[in-house]
C-alpha positions as CSV (number, residue, x, y, z in Angstrom):
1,X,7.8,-4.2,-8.5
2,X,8.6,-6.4,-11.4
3,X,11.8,-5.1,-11.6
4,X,12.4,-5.4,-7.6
5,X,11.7,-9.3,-8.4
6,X,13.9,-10.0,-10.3
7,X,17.3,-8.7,-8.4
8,X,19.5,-10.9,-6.2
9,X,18.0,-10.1,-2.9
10,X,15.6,-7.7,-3.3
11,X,15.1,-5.3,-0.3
12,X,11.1,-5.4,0.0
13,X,10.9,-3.7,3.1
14,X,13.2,-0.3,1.9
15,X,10.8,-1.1,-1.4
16,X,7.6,-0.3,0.4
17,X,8.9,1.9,3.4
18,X,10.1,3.9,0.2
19,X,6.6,3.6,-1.7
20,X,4.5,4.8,1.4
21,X,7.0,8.0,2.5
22,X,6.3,9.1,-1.4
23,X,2.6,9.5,-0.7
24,X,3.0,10.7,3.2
25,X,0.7,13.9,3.5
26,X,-0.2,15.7,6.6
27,X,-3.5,16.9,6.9
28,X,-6.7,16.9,9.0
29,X,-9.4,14.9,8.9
30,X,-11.3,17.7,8.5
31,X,-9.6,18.9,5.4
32,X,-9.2,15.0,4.3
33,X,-13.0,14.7,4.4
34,X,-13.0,17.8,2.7
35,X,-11.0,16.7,-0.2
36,X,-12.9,13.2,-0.3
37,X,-16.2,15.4,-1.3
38,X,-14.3,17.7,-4.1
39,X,-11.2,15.6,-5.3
40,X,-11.4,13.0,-7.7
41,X,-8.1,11.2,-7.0
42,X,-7.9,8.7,-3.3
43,X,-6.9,10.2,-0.3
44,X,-2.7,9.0,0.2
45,X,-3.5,6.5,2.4
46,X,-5.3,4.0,0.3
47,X,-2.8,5.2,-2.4
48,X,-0.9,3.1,-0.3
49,X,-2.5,0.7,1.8
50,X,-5.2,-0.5,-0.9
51,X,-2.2,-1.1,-3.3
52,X,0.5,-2.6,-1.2
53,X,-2.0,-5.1,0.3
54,X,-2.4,-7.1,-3.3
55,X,1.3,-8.1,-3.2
56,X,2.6,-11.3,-1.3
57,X,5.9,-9.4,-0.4
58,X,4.1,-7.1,1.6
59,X,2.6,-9.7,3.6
60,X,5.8,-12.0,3.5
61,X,8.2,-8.5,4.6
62,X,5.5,-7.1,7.5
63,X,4.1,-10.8,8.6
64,X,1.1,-9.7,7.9
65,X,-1.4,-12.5,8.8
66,X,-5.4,-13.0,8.7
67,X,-6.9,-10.5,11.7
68,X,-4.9,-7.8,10.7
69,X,-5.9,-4.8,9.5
70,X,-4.1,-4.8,6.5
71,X,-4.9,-8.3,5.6
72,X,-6.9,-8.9,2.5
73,X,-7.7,-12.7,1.3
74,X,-6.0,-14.0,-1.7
75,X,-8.6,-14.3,-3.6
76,X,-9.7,-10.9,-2.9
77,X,-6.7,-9.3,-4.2
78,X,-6.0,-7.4,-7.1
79,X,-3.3,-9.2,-9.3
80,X,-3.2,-6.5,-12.8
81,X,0.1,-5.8,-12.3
């Protein structure tokens, strides 16, 4: 991301479109609950929506604002990176 920042015009939404197809899995919820009882690792969905959801670009690129499902306060985000 850090590197995405500091181009001309940085494409955010190919960036995160890009970011989410990497981690697309199709499975059932059956076999996801499964796996949520013997895998260590997160389920590919919040692999993605738990991480893209502490940048500002990703609410600035989807208009992402308060009432949405994706939304998480400010101050509630994650800023490590």
């Amino acid at each position: 991301m850090e590197v995405l920042k500091k181009q001309a015009s940085p494409d955010y939404y190919k960036f995160f479109r890009a970011y989410a197809k990497a981690w697309l899995r199709s499975t059932s919820r059956k076999n996801t609950e499964a796996m949520a009882e013997s895998d260590e690792h997160s389920p590919s969905i919040l692999r993605v929506n738990r991480v893209v959801c502490n940048f500002q670009e990703f609410y600035d690129t989807y208009e992402i604002k308060e009432g949405n499902g994706m939304y998480v306060p400010p101050e509630e985000r994650i800023q490590i990176w």
